[in-house]
Backbone bond lengths (Angstrom), bond angles and torsions (degrees), N, CA, C in turn:
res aa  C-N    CA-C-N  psi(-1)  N-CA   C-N-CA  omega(-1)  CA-C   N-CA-C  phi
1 X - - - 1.460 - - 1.524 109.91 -
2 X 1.448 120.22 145.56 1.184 114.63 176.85 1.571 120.69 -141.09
3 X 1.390 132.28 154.77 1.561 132.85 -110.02 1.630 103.38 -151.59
4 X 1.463 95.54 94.42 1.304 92.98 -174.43 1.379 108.89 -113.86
5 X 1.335 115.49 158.71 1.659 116.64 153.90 1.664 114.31 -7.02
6 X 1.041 105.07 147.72 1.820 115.48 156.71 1.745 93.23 -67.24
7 X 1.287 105.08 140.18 1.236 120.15 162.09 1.841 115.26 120.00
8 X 1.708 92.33 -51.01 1.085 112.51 -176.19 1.879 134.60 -36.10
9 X 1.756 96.04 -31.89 1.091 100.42 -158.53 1.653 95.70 -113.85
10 X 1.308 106.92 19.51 1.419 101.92 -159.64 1.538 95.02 -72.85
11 X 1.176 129.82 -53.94 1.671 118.93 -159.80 1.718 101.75 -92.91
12 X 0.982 96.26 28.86 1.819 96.47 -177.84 1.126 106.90 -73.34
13 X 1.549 131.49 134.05 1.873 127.88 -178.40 1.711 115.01 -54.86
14 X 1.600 111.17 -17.83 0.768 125.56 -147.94 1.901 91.31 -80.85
15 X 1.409 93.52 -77.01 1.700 124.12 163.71 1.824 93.93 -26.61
16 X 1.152 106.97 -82.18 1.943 130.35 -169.42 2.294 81.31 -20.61
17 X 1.215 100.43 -62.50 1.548 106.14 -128.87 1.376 79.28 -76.02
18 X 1.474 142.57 -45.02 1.389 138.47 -145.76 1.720 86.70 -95.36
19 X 1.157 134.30 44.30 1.850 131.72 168.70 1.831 91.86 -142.49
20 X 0.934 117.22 -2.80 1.651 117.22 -172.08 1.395 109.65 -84.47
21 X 1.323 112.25 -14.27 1.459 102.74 -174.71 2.096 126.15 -175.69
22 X 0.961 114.31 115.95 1.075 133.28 -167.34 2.163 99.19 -22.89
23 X 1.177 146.94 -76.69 1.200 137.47 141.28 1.682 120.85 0.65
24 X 1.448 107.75 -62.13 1.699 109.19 165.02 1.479 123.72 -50.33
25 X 0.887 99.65 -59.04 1.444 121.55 176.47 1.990 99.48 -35.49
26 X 1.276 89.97 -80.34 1.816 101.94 -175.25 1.289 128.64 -38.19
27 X 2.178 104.02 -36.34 1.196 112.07 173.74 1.607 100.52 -70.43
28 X 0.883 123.99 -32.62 1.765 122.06 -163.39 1.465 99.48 -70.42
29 X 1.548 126.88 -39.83 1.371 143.46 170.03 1.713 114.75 -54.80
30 X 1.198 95.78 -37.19 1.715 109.53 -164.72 1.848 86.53 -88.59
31 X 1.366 132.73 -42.20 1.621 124.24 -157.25 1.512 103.41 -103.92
32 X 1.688 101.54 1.61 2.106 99.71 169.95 1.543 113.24 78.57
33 X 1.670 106.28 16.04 1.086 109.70 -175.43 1.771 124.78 -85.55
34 X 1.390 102.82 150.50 1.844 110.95 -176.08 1.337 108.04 -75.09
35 X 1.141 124.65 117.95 1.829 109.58 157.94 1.526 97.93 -127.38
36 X 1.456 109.15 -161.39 1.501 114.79 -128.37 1.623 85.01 -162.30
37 X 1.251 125.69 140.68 1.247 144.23 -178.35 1.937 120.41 -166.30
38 X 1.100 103.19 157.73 2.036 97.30 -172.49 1.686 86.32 -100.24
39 X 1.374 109.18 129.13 1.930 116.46 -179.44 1.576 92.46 -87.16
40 X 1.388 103.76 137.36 1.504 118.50 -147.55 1.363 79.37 -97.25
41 X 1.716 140.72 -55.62 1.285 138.01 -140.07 1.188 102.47 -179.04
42 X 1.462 120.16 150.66 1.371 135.19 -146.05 2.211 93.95 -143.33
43 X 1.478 96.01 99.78 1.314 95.22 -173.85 1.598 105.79 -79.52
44 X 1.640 104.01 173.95 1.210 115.87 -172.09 1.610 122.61 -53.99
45 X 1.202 108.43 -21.49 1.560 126.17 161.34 1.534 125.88 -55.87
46 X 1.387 99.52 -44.12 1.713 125.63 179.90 1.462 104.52 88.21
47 X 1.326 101.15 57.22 1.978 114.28 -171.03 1.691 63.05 -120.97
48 X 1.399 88.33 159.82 2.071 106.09 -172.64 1.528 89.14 -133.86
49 X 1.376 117.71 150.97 1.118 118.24 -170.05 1.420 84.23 -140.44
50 X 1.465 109.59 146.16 1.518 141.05 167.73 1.608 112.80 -106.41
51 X 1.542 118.82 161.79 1.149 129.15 -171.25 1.789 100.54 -134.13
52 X 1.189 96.17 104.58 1.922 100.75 172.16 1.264 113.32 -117.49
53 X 1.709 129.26 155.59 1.344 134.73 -145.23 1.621 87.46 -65.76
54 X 1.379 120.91 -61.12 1.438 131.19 -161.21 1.827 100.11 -75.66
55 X 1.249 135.26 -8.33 1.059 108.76 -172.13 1.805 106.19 175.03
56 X 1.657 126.57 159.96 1.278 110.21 176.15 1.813 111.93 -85.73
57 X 0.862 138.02 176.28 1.164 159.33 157.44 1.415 119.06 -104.89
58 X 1.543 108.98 144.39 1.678 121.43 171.73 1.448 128.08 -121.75
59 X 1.115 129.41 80.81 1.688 124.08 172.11 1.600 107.98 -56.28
60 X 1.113 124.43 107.63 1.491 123.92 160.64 1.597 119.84 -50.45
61 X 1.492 117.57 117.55 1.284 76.59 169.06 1.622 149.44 -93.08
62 X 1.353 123.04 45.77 1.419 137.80 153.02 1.550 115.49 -73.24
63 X 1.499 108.28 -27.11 1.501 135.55 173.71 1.637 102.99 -85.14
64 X 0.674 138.64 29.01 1.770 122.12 -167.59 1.302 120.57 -118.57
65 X 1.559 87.94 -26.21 1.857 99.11 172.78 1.506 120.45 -154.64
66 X 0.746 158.93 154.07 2.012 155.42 132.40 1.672 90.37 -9.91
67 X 1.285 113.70 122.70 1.436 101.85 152.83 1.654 112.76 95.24
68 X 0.999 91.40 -15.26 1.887 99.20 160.69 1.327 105.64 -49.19
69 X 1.386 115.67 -96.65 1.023 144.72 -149.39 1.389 102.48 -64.46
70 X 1.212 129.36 -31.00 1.678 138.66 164.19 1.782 99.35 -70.14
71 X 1.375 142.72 -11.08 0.768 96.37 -161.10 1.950 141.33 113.30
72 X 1.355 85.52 -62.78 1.436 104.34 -167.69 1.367 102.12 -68.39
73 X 1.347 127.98 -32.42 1.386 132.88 -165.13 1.601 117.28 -117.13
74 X 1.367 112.35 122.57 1.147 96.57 -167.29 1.455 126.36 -89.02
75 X 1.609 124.84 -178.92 1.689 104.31 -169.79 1.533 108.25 -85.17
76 X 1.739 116.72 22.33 1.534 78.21 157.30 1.002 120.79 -88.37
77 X 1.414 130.15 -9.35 1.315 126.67 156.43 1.770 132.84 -9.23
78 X 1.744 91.45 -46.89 1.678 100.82 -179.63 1.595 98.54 -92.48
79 X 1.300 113.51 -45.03 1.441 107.42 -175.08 1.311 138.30 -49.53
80 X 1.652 111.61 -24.37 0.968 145.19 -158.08 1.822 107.11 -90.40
81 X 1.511 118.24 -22.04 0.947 131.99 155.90 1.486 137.78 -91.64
82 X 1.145 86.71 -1.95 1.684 78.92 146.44 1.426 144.85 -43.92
83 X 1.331 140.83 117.82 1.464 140.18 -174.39 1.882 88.15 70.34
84 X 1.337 140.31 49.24 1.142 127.96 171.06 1.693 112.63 -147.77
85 X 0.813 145.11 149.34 1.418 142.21 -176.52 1.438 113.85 -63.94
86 X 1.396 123.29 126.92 1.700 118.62 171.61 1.706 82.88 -130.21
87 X 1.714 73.58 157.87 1.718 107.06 173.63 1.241 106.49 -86.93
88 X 1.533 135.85 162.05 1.225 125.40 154.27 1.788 102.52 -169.14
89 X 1.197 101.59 175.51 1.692 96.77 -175.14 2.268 97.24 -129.20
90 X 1.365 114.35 137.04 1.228 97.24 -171.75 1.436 112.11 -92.56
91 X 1.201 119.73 152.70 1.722 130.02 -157.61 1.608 88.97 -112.39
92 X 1.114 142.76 -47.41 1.359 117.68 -162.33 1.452 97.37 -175.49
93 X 1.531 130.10 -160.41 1.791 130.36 -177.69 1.784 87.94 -156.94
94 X 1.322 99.81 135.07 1.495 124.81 156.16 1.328 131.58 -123.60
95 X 1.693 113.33 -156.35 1.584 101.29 -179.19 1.302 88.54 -154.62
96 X 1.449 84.06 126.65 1.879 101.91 170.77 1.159 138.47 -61.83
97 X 0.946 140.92 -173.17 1.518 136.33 -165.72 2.068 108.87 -64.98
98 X 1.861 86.02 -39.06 1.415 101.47 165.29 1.397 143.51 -99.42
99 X 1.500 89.80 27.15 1.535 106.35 157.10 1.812 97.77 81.57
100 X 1.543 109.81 2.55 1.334 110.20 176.56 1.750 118.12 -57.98
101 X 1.192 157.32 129.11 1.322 130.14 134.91 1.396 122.59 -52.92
102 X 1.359 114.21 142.27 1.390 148.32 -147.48 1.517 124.33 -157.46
103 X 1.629 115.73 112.54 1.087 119.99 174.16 1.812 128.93 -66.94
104 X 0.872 111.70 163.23 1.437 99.43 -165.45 1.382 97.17 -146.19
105 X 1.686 116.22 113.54 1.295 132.31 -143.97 1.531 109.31 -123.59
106 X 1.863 116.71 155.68 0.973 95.79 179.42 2.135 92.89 -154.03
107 X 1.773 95.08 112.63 1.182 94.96 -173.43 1.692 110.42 -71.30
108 X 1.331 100.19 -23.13 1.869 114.09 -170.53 1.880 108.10 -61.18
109 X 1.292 104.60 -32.63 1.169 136.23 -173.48 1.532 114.66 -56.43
110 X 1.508 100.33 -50.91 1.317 122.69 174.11 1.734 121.44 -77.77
111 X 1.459 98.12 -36.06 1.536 104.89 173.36 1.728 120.36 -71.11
112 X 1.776 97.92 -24.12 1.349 95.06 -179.36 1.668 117.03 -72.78
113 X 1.659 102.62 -59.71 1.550 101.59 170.58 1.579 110.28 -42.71
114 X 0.998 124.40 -47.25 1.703 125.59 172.86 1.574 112.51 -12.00
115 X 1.839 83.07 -70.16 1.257 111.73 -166.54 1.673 121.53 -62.96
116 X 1.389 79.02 -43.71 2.019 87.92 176.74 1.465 115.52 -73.62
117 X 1.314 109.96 -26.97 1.792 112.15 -166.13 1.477 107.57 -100.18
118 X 1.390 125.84 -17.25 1.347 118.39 173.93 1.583 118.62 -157.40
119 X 1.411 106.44 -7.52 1.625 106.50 177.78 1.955 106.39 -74.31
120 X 2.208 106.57 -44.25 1.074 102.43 -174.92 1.763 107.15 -84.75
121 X 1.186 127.61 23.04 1.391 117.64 176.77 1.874 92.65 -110.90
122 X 0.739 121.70 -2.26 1.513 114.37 -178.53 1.622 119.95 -74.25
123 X 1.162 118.23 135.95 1.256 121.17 -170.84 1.684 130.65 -112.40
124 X 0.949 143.14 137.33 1.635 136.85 177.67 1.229 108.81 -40.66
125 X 1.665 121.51 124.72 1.348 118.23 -169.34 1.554 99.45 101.94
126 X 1.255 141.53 -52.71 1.343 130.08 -157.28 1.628 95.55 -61.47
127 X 1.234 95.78 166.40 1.816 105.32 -168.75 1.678 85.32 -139.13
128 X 1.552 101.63 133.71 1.463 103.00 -165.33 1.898 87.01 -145.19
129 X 1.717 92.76 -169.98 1.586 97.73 -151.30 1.760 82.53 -113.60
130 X 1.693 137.45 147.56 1.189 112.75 -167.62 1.771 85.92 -152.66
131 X 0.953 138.79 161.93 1.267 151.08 164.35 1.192 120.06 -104.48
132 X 1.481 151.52 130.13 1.274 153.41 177.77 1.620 109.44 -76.46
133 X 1.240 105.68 114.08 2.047 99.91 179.40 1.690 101.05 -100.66
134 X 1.250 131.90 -38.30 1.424 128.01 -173.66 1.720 113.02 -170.68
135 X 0.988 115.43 138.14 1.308 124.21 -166.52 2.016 104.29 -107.84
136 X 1.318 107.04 130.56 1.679 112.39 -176.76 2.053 89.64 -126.63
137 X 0.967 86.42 174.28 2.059 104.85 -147.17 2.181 72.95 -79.27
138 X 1.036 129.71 -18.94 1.597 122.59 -171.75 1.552 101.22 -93.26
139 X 1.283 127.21 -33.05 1.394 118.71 166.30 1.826 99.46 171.73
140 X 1.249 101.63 -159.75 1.813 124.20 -164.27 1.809 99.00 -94.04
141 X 1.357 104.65 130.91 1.668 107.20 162.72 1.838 92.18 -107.30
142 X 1.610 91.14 139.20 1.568 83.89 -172.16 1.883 91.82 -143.60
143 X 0.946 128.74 124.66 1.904 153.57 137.72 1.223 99.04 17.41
144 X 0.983 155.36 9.59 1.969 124.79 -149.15 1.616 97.17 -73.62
145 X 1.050 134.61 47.42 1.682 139.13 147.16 1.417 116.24 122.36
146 X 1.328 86.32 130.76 1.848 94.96 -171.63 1.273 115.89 72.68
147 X 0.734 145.10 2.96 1.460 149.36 132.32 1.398 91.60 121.03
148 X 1.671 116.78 32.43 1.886 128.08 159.18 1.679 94.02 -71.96
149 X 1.384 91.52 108.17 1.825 109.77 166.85 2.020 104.04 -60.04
150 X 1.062 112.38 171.66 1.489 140.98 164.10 1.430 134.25 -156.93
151 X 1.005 151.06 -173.16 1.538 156.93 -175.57 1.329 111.96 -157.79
152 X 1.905 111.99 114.90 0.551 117.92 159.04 1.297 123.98 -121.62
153 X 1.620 117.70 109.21 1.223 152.44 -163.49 2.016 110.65 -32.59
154 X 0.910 122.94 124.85 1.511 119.78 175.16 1.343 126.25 -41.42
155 X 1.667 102.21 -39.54 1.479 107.58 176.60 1.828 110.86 -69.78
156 X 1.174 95.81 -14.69 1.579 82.54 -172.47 1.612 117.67 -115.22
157 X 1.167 99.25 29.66 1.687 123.43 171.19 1.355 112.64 -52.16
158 X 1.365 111.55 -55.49 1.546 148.78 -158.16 1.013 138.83 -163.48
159 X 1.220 133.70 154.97 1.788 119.11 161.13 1.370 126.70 -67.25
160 X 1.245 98.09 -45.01 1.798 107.77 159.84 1.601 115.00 -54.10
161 X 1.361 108.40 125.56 1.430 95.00 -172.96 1.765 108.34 -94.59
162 X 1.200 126.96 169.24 1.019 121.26 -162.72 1.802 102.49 -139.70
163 X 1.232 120.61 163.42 1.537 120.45 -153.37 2.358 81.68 -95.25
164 X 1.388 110.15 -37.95 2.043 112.40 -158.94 1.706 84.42 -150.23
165 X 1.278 102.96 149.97 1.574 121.04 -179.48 1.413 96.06 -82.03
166 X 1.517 144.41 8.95 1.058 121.30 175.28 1.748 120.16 -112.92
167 X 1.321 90.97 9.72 1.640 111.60 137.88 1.317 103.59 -49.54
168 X 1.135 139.96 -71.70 1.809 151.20 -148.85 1.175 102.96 -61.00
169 X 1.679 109.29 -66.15 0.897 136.12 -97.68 1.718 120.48 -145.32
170 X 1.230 131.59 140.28 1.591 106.36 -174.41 1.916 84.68 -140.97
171 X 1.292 115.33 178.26 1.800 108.86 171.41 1.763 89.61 -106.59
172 X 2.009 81.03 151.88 1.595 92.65 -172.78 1.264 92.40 93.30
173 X 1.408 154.51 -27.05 1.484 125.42 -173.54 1.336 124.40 -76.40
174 X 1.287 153.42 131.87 0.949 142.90 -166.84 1.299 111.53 -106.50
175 X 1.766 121.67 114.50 1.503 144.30 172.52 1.347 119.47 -113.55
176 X 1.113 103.12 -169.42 1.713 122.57 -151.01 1.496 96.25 -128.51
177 X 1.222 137.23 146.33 1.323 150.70 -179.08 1.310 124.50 -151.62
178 X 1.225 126.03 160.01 1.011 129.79 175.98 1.779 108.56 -127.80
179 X 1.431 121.02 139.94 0.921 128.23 -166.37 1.860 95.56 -94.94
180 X 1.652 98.87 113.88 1.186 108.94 169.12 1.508 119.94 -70.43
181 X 1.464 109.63 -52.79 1.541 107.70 -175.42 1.407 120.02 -164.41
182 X 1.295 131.32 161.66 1.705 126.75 -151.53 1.841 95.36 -121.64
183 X 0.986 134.20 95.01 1.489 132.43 164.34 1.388 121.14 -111.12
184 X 2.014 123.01 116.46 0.872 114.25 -168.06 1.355 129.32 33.22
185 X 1.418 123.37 69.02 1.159 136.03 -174.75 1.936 118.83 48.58
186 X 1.028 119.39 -10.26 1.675 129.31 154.97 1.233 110.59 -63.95
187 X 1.391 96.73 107.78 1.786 99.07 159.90 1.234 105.22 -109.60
188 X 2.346 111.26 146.99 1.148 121.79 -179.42 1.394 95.45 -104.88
189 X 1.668 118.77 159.48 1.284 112.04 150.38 1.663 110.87 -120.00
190 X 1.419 93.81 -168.68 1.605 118.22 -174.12 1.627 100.27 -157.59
191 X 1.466 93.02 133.20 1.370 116.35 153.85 1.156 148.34 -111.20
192 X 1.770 105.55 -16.32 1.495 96.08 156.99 1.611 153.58 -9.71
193 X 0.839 83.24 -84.63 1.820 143.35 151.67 2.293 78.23 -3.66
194 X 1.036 117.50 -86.79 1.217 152.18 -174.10 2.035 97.71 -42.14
195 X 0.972 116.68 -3.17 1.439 102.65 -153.02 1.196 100.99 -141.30
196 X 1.458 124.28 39.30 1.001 132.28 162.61 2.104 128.90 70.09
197 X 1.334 107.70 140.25 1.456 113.84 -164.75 1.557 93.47 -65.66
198 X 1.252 97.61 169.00 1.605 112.47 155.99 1.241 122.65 -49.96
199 X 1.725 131.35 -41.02 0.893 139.74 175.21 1.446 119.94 -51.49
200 X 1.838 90.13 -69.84 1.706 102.19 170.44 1.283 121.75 -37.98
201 X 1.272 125.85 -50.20 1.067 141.46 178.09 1.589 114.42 -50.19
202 X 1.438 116.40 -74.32 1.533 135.55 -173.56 1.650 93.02 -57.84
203 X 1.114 127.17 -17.13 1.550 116.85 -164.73 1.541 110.68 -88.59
204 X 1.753 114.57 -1.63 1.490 133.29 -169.98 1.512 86.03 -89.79
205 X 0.967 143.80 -29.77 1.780 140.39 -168.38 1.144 113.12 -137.41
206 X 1.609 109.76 142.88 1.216 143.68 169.16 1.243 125.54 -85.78
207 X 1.406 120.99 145.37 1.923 126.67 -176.10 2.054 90.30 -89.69
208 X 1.525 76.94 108.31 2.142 95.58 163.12 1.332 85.14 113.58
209 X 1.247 142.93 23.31 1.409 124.70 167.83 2.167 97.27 -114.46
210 X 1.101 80.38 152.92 2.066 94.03 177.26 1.274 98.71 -114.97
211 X 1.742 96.17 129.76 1.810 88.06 -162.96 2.200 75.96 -135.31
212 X 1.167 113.14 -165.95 1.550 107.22 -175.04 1.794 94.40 -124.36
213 X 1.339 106.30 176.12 1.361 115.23 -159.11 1.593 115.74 -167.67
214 X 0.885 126.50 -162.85 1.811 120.15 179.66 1.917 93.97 -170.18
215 X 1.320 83.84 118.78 1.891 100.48 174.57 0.977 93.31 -52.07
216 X 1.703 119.84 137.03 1.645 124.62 149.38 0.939 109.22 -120.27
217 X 1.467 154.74 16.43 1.410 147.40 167.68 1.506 109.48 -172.92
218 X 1.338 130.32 147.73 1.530 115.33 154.66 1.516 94.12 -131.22
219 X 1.440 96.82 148.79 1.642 123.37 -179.30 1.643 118.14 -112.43
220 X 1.066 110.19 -177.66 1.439 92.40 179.49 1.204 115.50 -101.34
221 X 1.382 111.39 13.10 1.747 122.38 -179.40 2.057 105.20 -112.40
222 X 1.349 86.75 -1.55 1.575 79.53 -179.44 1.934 99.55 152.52
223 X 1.230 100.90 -175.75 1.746 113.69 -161.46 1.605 91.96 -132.17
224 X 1.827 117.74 117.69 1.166 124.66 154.98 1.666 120.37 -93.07
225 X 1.623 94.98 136.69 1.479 114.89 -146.13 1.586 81.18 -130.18
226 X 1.515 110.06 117.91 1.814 128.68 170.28 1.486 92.15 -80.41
227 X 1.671 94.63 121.40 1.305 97.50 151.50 1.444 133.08 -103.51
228 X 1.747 101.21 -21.24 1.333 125.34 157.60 1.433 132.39 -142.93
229 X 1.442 133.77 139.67 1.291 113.84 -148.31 1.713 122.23 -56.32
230 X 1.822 102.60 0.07 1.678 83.70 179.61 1.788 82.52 -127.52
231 X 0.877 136.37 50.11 1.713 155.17 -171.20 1.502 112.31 -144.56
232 X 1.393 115.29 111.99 1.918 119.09 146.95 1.150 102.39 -123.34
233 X 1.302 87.38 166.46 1.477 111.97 153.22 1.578 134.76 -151.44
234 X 0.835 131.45 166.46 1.614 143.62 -170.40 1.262 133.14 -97.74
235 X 1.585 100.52 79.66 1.547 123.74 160.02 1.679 122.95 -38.32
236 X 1.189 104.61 134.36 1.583 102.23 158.38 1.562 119.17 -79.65
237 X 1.526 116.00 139.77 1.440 119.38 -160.15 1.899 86.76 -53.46
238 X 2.226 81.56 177.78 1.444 85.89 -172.84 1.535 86.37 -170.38
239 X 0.783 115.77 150.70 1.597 127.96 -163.82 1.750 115.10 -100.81
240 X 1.422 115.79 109.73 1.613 129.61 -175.81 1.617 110.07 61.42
241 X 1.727 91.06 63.21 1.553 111.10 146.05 1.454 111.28 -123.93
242 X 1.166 122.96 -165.62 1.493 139.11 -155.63 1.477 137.67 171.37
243 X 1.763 103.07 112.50 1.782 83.44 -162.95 1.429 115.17 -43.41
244 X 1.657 100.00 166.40 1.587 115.12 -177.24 1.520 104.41 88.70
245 X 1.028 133.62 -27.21 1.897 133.17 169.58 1.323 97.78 -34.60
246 X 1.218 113.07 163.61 1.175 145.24 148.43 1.266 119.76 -86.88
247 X 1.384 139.37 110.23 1.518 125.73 -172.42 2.022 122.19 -133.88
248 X 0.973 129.33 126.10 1.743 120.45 177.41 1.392 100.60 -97.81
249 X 1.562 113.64 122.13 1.239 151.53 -163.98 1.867 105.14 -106.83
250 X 1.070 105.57 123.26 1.008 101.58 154.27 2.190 125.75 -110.97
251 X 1.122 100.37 130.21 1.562 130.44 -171.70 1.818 103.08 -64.90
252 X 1.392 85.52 76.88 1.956 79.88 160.19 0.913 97.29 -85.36
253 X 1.421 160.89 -101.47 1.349 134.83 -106.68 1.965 102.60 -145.87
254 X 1.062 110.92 150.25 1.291 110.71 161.35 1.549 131.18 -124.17
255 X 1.293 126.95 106.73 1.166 116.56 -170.77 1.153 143.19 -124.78
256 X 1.637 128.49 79.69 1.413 133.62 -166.36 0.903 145.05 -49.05
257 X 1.499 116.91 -12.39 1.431 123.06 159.03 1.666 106.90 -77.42
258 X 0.885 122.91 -15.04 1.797 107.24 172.74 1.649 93.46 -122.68
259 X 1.201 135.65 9.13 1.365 120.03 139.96 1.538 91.05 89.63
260 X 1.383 110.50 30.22 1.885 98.58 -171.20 1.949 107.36 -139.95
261 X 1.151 94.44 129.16 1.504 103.17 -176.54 2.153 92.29 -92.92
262 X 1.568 101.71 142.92 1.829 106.99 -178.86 1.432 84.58 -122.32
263 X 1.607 99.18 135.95 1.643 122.38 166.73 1.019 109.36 -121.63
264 X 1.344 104.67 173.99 1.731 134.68 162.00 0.997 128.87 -134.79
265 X 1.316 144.98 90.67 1.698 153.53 -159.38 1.338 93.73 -60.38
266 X 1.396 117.15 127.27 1.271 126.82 177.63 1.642 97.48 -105.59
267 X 0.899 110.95 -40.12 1.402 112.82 -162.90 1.450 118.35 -158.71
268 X 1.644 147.77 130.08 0.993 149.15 138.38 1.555 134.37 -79.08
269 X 1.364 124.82 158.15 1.232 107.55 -166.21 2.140 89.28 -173.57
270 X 1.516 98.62 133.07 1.536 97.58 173.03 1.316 92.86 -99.19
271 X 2.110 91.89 153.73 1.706 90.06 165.73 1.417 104.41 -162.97
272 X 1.359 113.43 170.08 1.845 116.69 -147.66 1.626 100.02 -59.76
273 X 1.075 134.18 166.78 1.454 150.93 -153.75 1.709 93.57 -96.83
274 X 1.400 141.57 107.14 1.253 139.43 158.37 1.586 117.27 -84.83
275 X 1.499 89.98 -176.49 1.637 94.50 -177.15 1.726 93.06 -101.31
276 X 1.600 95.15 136.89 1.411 123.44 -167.30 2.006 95.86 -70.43
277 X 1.398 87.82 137.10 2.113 92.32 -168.13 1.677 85.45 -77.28
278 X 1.311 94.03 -172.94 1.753 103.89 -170.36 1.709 99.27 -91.31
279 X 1.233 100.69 159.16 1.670 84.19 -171.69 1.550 109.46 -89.94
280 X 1.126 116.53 170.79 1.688 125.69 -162.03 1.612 101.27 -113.03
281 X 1.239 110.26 94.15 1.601 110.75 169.91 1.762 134.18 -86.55
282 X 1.360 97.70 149.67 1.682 84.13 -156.86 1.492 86.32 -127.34
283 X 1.536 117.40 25.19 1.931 105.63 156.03 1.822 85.47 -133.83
284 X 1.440 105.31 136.48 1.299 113.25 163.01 1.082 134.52 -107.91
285 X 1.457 119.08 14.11 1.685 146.67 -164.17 1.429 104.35 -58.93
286 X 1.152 116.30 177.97 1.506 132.02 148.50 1.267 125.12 -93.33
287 X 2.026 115.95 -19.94 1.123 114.25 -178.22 1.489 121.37 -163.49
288 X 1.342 109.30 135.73 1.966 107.47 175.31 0.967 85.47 -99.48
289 X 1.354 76.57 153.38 2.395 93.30 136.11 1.229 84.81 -155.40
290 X 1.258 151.76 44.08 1.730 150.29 108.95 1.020 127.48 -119.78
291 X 1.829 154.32 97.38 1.248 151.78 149.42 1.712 119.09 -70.04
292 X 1.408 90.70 88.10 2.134 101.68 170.41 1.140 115.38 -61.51
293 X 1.231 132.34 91.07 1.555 98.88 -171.06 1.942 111.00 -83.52
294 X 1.814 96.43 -20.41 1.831 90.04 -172.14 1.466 101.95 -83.09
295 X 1.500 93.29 167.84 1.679 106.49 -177.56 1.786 113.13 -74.66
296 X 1.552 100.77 149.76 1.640 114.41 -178.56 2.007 87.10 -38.29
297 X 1.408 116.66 154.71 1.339 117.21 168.82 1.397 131.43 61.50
298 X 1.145 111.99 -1.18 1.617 124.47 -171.74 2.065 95.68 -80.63
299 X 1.470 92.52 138.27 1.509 108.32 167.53 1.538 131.40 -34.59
300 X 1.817 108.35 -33.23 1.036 151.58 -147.77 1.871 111.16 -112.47
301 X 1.088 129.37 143.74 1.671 111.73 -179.96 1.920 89.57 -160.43
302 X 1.613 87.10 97.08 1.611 93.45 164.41 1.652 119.79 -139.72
303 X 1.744 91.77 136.32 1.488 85.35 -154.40 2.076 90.85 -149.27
304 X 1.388 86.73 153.04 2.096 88.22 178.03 1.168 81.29 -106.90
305 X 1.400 99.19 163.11 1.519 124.62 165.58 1.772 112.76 -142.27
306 X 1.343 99.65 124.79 1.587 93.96 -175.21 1.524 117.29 -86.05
């Protein structure tokens, strides 16, 4: 079986065909299978109700998440899905007060096998598929299956550091991660890792070309200017700019043995806040257990190890 994000499986023929009809349904019940539905409404109880061609559905909410029923998790957990896709596996069919038939659902159900069959076999280094649910000013909570949340930390977005993850980042986007580390059943991730060396990076630009960039810091030795989210470089100061600008740089020099790109701020400029593009990855593996990021020969030697 295999374990994706909430969302993922929603228009799958597979998912589509086994919600069409009371028989479907049972086989999916009878073979332990996950499907995927948008929870229409979240009654005064905080039981979430789904809408399927053949019939409604009921998430209890003691059923709604990991951690309900302990406690540990609170109900916005269920609330929060409203108008949004949940996983769940179905436990049995009844009849409502109005004599309706009614599925009887269990998202907790789905998070556990999740959890047992591929969240706890995962290892530091594995590079997995993760969904973004909401972004806080400390970093990204992101899906990696069944709607099992994670954190991935701000610092480890990028090399470029960034002021809010929604620079990166928007919810609903679907990225790539790498699993930093396993504590008491908490897994962290990292994405860095994913976004290419210094090399890779510096090897997209040329010295005498003006390419554009966004201030992220000025020092008193000079102004670092992102040219790519795991790429700076080092402007000469310049008088009434400010991280977060928008700026076109021109590329004197590039140099890999000291690991340092030299600019010249040609120009700054603010401009309205867009939606962040998807990010562009340059490892497509399933797995590290070394990220180099400096170049063969460089002065410099920085590297993760999972």
């Amino acid at each position: 079986m295999q374990f994706y994000p909430e969302g993922r499986l929603l228009a799958s023929p597979e998912n589509t065909a086994a919600l069409q009809s009371l028989p479907a349904l049972t086989e999916a019940m009878r073979e332990g299978r996950i499907l995927e539905a948008r929870a229409a409404m979240c009654d005064s109880a905080h039981n979430l109700w789904v809408d399927f061609p053949c019939m409604r559905g009921m998430i209890p909410r003691e059923e709604g998440a990991l951690g309900i029923r302990e406690g540990s998790v609170r109900d916005i957990a269920i609330l929060s899905r409203v108008n949004r896709p949940v996983s769940f596996m179905v436990r049995d069919f009844f009849r409502d007060p109005d004599g309706r038939l009614t599925a009887l659902l269990s998202r907790r159900d789905a998070q556990e096998i999740c959890t047992r069959e591929y969240l706890a076999k995962l290892a530091p280094g594995d590079v997995i598929d993760a969904r973004v649910t909401h972004l806080e000013p400390f970093g990204v909570f992101a899906d990696i299956g069944c709607g099992v949340s994670s954190l991935l930390p701000i610092d480890a977005i990028s090399v470029s550091r960034i002021e809010h993850p929604r620079e990166r980042f928007q919810p609903g986007m679907d990225i790539r991660a790498v699993v930093k580390s396993k504590e008491g059943g908490r897994i962290t991730l990292s994405h860095k890792e994913l976004l290419g060396t210094w090399q890779e990076n510096a090897s997209r630009f040329r010295a005498g070309e003006t390419v554009g960039g966004v201030i992220r810091s000025i020092e008193n030795y000079g102004v670092f200017v992102e040219l790519a989210p795991n790429l700076a470089g080092l402007a000469e100061l310049k008088e009434h700019i400010y991280p977060g600008q928008q700026a076109s740089v021109f590329i004197k020099s590039i140099l890999p043995s000291r690991m340092k790109i030299k600019l010249i701020i040609i120009e700054t400029f603010d401009s309205e806040p867009s939606r962040p593009a998807p990010p562009e990855y340059f490892f497509e593996g399933g797995h590290l257990d070394e990220f180099v990021y400096s170049p063969e020969g460089s002065d410099k030697y920085i590297a993760v190890t999972f």
